[in-house]
N, C-alpha and C positions, 0 to 999 in steps of 0.2 A: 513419611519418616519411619523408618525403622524401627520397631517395640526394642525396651529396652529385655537384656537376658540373666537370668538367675536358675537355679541349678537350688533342687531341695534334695537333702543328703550327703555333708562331707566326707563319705565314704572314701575305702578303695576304688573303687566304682566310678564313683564322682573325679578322681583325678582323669582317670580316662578318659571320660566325656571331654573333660578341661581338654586333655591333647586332641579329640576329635573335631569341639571348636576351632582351636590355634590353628587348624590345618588349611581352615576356610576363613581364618581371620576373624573371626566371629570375638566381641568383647564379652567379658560378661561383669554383671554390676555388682554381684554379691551369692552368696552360696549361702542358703539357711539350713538350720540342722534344729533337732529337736534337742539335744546336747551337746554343742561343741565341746568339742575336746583341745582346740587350737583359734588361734585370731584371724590368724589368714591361712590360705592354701594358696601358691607362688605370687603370693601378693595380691589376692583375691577375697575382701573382707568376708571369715565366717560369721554370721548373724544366727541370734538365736532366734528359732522357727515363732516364736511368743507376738515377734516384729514382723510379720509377714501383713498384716491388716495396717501396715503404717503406706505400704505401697498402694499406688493407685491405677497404677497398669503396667503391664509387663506379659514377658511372657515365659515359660518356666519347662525347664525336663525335672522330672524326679528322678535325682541320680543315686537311687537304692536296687540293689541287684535280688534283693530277695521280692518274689512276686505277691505276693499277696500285703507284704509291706508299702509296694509302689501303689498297688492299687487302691489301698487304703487313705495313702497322704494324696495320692492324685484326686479322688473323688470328693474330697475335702478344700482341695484349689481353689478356689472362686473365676481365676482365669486362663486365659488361655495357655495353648501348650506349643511348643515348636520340636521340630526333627532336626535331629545333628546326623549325619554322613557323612565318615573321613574321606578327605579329598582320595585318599588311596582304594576306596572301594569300588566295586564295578557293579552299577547298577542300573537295570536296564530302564529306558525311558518308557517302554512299554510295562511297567511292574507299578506298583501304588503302596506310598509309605506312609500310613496316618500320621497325626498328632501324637508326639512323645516319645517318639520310638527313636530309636539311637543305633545307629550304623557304624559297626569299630572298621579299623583299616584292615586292607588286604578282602574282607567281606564280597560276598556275590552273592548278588539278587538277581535272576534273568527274567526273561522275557514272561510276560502274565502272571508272575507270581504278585499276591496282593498279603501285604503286612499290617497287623491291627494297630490300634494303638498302646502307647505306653511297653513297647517290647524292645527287646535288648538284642539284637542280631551280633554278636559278637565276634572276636579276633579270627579273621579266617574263614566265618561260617560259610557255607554255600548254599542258598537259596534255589532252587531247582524251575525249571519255566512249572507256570501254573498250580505253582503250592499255594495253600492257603494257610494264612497264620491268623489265630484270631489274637484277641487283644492278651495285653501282658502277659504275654510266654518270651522266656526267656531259651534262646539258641546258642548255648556255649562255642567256646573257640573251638576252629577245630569240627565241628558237626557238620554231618551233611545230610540235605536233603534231596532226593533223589524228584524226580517229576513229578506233578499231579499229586504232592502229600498234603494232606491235609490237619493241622496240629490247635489242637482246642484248646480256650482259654488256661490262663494260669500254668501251664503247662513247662516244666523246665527240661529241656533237652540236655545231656549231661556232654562232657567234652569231650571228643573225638568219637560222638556218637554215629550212628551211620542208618537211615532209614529207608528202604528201598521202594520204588514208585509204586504209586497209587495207594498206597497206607493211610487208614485212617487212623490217628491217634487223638483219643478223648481229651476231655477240662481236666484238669490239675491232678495231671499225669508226672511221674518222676520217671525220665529217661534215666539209667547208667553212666558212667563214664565208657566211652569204649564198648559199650552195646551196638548189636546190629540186628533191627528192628524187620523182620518178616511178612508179621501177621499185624491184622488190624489192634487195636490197642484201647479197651473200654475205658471210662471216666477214673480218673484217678488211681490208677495203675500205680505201683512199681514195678519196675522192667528192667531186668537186668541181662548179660551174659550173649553167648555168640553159640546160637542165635538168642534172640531175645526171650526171657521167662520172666511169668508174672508171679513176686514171690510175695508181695503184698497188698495194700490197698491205705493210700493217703486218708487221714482221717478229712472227712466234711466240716467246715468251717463256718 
C-alpha cells in the first residue's frame, strides 16, 4: 500500500511541486507550514507544522526553496522522504535520484548523472551524463550543466547559469544568474559574470 504524501512549506515553491505531483497523479494529504498564511492550497489542507508528531507514517518533500532552510526542517523529519519528477522531464534510467529531491517539467538528467538528496533540479535545468550533485543544492531554471561537473553540497546555481565540463564546484557556493562558469570553484564562493569571478565568499553557518 502506498505511504500516504505531505509537502512541509506552503511556499512558492510548494505550489510547484503541487503541479509536479498532479502530473503523475500523485494525491497528497495535507501541506504543513511552520506559519500558515492560508487554510488550503487548491484544496489541499495547510496544517500548522506544531501537528506534524500527530501523524504516524507518511512520507514527505520539503517544499522550501531556500537551501539551508530545507536542510534544517529535513533533518528534524522523523520520516521518510519521496522524489516527485514531472512527467514532462527526461531522465535517464541510467542517472540516480535520492530521497527528496524534486524534478520540475521540461528538466534533463542524462545518462550517469547522480543527484543527492533533498535538491531542487528545476524549470528546464539540464543535468549533463556523469555530473555529480551532492545533497541540497539547488539547480535553477534554465542552468546547465555541462558533463563530468561536479557541484557540492548546499550549493545554489543561479538561473540561466551555464557551467562547462569537468568543473569542480565547492559546498555552499552562490552561482549568478546568467554566469558562465570556466574554472573550478572553491567552498562557498560567490561567482558571478561571463566568464565567471569570485567577488566574494558566503559566510559559514
Amino acid at each position: 500500500m502506498e505511504e500516504t504524501k505531505y509537502l512541509y512549506g506552503a511556499s512558492g515553491h510548494c505550489k510547484v511541486i503541487i503541479d509536479v505531483l498532479k502530473s503523475n497523479n500523485v494525491n497528497l494529504k495535507a501541506i504543513f507550514d511552520d506559519k500558515p498564511k492560508e487554510a488550503e492550497i487548491v484544496g489541499i489542507p495547510v496544517i500548522n507544522a506544531s501537528k506534524i508528531n500527530d501523524i504516524n507514517n507518511g512520507q514527505f518533500i520539503v517544499s522550501i526553496g531556500d537551501n539551508e532552510i530545507r536542510k534544517r526542517i529535513a533533518e528534524k523529519i522523523k520520516m521518510s522522504f519521496f522524489t516527485a519528477i514531472h512527467s514532462t522531464a527526461v531522465v535517464s534510467e541510467n542517472s540516480k535520484i535520492e530521497e527528496g529531491t524534486v524534478v520540475m517539467a521540461g528538466a534533463i538528467i542524462n545518462f550517469g548523472a547522480v543527484v543527492g538528496k533533498h535538491c531542487i533540479i528545476n524549470t528546464g535545468a539540464i543535468v549533463e551524463h556523469d555530473c555529480k550533485i551532492y545533497d541540497y543544492v539547488h539547480i535553477s531554471p534554465k542552468a546547465a550543466l555541462a558533463g563530468n561537473v561536479t557541484i557540492g553540497s548546499g550549493t545554489h546555481i543561479g538561473i540561466g547559469a551555464s557551467i562547462i565540463q569537468g568543473i569542480n564546484v565547492g559546498a555552499g557556493v552562490t552561482i549568478g544568474a546568467g554566469c558562465v562558469v570556466i574554472n573550478d570553484v572553491p567552498d562557498y564562493a560567490v561567482v558571478v559574470g561571463n566568464p565567471g569571478n569570485i567577488i566574494k565568499y558566503n559566510s559559514l553557518i
